[in-house]
DSSP file (Angstrom, degrees, kcal/mol; ACC not computed):
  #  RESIDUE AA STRUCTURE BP1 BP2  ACC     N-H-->O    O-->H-N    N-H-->O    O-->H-N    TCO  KAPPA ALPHA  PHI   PSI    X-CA   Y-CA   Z-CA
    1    1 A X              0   0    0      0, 0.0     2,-0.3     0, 0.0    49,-0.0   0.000 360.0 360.0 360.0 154.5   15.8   -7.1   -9.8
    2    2 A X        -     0   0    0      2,-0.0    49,-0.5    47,-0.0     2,-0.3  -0.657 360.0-175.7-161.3  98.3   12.3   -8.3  -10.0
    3    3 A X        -     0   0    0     -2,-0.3     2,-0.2    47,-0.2    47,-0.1  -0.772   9.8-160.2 -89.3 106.1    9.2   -6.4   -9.0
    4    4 A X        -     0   0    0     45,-0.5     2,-0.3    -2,-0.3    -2,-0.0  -0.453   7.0-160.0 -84.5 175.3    5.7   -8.3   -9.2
    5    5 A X        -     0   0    0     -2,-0.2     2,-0.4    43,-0.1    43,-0.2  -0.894   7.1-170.6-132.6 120.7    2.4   -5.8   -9.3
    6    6 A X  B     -A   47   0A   0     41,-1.3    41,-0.8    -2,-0.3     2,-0.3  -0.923   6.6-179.4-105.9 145.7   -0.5   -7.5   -8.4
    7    7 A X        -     0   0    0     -2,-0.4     2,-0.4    39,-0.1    39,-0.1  -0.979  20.0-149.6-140.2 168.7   -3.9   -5.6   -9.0
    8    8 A X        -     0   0    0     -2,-0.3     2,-0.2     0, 0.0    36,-0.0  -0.925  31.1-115.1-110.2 144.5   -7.6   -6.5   -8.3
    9    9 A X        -     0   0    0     -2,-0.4     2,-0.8     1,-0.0    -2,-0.0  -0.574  30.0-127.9 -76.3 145.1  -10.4   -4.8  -10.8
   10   10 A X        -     0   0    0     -2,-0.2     2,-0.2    34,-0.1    33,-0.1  -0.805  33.4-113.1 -96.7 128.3  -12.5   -2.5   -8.7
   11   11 A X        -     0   0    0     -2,-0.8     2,-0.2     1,-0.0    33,-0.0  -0.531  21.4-117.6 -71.7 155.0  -16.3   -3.5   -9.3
   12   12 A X        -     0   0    0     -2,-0.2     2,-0.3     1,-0.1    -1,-0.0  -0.449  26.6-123.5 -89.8 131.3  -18.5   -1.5  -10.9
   13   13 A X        -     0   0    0     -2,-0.2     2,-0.2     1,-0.0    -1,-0.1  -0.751  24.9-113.5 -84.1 156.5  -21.7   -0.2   -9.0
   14   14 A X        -     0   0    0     -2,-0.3     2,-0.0     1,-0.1    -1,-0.0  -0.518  37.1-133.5 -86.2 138.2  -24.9   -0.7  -10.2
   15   15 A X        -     0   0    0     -2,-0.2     2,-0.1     1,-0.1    -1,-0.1  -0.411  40.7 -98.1 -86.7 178.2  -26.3    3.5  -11.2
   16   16 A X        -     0   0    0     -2,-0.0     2,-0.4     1,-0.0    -1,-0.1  -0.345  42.1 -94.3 -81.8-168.7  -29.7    3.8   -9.8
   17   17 A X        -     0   0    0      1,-0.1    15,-0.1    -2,-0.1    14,-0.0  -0.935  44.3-102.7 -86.7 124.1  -32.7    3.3  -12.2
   18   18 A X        -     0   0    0     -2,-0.4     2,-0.4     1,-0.1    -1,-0.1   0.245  34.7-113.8 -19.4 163.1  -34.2    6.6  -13.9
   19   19 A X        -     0   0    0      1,-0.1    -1,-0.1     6,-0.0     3,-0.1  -0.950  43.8-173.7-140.1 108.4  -37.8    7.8  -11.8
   20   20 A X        +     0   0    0     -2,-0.4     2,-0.2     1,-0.2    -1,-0.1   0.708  59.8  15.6 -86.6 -20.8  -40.3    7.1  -15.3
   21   21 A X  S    S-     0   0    0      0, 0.0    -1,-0.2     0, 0.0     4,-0.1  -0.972  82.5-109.8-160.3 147.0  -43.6    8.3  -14.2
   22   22 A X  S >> S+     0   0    0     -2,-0.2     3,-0.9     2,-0.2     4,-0.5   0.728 121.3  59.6 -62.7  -5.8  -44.8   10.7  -11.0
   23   23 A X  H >> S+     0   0    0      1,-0.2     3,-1.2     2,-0.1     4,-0.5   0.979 105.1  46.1 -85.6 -33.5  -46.3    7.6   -9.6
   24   24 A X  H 34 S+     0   0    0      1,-0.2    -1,-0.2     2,-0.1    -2,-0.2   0.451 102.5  71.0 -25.8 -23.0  -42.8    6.2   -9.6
   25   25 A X  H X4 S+     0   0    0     -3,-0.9     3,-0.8     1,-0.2     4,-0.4   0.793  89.1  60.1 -91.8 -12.2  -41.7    9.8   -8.1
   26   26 A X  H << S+     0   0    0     -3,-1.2     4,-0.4    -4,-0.5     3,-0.3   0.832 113.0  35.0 -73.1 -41.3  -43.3    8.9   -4.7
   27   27 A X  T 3X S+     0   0    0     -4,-0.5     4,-0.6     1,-0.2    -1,-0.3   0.096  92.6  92.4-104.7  20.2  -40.9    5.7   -4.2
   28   28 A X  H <> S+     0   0    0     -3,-0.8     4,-1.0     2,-0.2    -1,-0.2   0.545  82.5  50.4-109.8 -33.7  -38.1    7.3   -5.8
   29   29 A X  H  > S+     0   0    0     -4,-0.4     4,-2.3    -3,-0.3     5,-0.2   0.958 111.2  51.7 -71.6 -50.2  -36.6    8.8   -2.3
   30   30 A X  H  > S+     0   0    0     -4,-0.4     4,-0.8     2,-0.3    -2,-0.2   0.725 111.1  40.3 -55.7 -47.6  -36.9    5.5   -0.8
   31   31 A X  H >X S+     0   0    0     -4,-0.6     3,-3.8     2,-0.2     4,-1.7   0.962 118.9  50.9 -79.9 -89.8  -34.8    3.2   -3.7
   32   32 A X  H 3X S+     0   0    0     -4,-1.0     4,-2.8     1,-0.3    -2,-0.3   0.786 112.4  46.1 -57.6 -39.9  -32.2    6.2   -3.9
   33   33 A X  H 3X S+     0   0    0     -4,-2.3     4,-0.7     1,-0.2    -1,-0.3   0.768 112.1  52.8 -76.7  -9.7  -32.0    6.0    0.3
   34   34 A X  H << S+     0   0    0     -3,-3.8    -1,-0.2    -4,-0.8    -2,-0.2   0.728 106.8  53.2 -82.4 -28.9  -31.6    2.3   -0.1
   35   35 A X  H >< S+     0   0    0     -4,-1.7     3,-1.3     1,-0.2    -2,-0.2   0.915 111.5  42.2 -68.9 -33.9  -28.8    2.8   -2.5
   36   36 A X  H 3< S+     0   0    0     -4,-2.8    -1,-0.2    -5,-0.3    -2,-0.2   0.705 102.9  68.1 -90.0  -6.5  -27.0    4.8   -0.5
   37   37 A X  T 3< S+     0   0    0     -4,-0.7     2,-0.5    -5,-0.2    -1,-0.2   0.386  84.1  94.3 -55.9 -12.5  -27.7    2.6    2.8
   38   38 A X  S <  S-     0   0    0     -3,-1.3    -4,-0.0     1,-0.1    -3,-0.0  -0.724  89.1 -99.3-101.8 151.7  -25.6   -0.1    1.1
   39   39 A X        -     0   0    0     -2,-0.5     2,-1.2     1,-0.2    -1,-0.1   0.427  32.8-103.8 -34.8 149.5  -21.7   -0.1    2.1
   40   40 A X        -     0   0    0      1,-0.0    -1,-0.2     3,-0.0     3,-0.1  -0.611  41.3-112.1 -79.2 113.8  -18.9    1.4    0.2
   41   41 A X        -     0   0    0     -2,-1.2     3,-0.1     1,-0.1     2,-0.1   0.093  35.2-107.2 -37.1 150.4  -16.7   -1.3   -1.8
   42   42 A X        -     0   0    0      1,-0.1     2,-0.2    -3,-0.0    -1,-0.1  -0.459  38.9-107.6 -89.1 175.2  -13.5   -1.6   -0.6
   43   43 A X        -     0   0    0      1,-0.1     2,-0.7    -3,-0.1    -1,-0.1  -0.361  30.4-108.2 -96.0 174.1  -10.9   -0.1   -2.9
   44   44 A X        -     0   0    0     -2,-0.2     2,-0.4    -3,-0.1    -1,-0.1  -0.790  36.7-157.2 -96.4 117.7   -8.6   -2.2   -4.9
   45   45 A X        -     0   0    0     -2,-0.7     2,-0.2   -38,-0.0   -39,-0.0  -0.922  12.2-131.8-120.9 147.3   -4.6   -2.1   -3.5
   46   46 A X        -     0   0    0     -2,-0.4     2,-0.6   -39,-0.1   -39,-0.1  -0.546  16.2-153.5 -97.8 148.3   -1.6   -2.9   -5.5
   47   47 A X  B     -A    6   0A   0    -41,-0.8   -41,-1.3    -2,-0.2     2,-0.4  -0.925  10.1-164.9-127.4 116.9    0.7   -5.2   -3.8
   48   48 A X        -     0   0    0     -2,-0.6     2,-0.4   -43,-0.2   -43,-0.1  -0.847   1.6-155.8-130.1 110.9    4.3   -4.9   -4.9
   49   49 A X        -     0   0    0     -2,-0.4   -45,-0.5   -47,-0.0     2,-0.3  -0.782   4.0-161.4 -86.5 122.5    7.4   -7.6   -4.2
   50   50 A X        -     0   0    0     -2,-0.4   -47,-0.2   -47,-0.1    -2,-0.0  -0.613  22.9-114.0-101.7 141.1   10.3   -7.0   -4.0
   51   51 A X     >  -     0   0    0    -49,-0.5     4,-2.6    -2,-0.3    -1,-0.1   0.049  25.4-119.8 -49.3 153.2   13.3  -10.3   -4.6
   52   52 A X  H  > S+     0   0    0      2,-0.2     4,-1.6     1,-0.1    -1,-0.1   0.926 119.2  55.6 -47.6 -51.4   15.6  -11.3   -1.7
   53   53 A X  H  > S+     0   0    0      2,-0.2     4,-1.1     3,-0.2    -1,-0.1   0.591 102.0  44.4 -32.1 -72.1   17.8  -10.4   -3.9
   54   54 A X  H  >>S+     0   0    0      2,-0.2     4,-6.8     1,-0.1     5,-0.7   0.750 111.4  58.8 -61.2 -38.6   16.9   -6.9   -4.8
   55   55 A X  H  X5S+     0   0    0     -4,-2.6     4,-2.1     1,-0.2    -2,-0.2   0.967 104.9  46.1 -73.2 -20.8   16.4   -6.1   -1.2
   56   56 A X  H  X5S+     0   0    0     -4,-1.6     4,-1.5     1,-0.2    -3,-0.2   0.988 111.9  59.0 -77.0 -49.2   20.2   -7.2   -0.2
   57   57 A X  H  X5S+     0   0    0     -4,-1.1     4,-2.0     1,-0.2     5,-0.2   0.874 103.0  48.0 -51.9 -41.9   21.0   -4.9   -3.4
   58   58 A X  H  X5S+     0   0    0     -4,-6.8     4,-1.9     2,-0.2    -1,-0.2   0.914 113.9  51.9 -63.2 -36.0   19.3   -1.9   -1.8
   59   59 A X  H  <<S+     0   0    0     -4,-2.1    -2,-0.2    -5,-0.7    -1,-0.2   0.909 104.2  50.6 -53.9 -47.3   21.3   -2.6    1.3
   60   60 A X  H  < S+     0   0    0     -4,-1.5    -2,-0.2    -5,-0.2    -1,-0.2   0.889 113.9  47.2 -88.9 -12.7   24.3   -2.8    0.0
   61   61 A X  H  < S+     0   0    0     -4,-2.0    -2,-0.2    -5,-0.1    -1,-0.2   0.780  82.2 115.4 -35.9 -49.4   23.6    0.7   -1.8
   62   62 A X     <  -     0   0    0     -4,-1.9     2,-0.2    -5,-0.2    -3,-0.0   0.196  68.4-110.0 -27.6 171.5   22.3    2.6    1.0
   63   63 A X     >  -     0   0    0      0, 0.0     4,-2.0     0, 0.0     5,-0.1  -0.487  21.7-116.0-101.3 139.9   24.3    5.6    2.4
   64   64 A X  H  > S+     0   0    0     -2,-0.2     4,-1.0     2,-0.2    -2,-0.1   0.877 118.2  45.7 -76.5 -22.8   26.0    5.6    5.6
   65   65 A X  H  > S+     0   0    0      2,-0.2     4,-3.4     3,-0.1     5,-0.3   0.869 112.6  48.5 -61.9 -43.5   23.4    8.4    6.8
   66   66 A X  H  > S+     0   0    0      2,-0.2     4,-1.3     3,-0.1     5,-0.2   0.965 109.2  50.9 -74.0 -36.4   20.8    6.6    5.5
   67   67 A X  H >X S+     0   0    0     -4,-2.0     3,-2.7     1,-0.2     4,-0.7   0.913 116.6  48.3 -12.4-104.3   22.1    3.3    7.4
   68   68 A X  H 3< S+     0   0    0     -4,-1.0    -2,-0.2     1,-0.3    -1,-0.2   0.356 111.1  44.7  -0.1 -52.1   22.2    5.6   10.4
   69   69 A X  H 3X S+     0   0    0     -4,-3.4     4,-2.1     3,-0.1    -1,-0.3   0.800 115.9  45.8 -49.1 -39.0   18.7    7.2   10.1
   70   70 A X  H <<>S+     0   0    0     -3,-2.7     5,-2.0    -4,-1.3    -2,-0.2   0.700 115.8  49.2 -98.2 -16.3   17.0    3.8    9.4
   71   71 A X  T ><5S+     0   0    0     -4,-0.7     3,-1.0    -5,-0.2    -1,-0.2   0.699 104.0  58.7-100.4  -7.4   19.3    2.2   12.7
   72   72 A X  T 345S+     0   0    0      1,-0.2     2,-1.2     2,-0.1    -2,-0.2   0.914 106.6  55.1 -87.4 -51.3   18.2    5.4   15.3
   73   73 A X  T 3<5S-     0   0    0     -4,-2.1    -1,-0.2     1,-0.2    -2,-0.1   0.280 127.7 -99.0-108.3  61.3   14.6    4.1   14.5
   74   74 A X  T < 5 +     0   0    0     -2,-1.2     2,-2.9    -3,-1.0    -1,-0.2   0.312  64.7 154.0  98.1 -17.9   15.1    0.6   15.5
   75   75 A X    > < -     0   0    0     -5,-2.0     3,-6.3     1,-0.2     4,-0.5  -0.171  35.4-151.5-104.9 118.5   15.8   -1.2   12.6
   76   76 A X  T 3> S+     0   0    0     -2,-2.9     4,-1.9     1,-0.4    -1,-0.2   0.482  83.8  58.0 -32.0 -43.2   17.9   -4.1   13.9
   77   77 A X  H 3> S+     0   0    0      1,-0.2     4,-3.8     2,-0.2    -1,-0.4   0.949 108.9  44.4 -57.0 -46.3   20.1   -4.8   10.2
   78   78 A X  H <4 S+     0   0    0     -3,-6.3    -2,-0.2     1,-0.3    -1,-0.2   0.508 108.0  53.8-114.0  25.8   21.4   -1.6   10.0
   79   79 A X  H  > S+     0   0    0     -4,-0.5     4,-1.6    -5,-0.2    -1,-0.3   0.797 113.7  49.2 -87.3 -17.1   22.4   -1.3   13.7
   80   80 A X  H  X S+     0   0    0     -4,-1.9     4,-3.7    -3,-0.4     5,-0.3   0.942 110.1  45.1 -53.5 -60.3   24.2   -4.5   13.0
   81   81 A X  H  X S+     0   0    0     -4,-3.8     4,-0.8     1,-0.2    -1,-0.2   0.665 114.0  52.3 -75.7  -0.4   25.9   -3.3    9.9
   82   82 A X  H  > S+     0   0    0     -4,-0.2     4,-3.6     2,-0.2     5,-0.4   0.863 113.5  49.7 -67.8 -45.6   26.8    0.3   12.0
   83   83 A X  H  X S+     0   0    0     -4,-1.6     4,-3.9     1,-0.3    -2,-0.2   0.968 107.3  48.9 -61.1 -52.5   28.1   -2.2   14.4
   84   84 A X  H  X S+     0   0    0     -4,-3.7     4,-3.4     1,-0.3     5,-0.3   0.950 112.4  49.0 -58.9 -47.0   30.1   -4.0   12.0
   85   85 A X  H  X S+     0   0    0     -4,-0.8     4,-2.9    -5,-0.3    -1,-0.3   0.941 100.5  64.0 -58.5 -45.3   31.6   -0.8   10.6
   86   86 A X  H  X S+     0   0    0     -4,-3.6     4,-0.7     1,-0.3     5,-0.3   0.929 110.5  41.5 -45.3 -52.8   32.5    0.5   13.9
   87   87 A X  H >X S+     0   0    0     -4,-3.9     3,-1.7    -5,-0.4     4,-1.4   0.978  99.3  63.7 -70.3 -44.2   34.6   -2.2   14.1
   88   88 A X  H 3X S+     0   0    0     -4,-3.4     4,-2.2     1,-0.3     3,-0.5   0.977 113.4  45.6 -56.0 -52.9   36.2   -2.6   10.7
   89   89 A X  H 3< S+     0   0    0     -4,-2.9    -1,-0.3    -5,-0.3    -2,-0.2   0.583 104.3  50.2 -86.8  25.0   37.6    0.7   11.5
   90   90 A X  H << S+     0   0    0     -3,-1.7    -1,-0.3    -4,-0.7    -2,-0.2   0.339 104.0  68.6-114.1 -23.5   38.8    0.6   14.9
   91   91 A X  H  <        0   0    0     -4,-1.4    -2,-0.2    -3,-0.5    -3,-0.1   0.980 360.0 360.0 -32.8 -59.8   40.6   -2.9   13.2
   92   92 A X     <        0   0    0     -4,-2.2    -1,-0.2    -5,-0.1    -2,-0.1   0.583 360.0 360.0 -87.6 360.0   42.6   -0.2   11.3
């Protein structure tokens, strides 16, 4: 089975610059409301693939409930492989 992780580094924001003198305190709301005027970075998300491989191994693990759960909301494999079952025993 073989599981990549991709990640991105989240950049750093720049802190504001320290207020050094009271004539500096005057313009000191103004620079801090311009820092917080600028957007938030977007966050960094980990991207994880899973093989062809692995996913037909999780398939063929699965549960017959869990089949069953996953085929009542729609998804189209494991009403097939209900289907398929339905038949193999009505074969016998």
């Amino acid at each position: 089975m073989m599981i990549a992780s991709v990640s991105t580094p989240v950049p750093q924001t720049p802190a504001p610059p320290p207020a050094a003198s009271t004539q500096d305190a005057a313009s000191a709301p103004q620079a801090q409301a311009q820092v917080q005027a600028q957007p938030a970075q977007p966050v960094a998300q980990d991207k994880v693939t899973i093989s062809n491989a692995a996913r037909a191994l999780q398939e063929a693990a699965e549960t017959v409930a869990q089949t069953a759960k996953e085929a009542q909301h729609g998804d189209r494999q494991a009403q097939h492989k209900l289907a398929a079952e339905e038949a193999r025993r009505a074969a016998h």
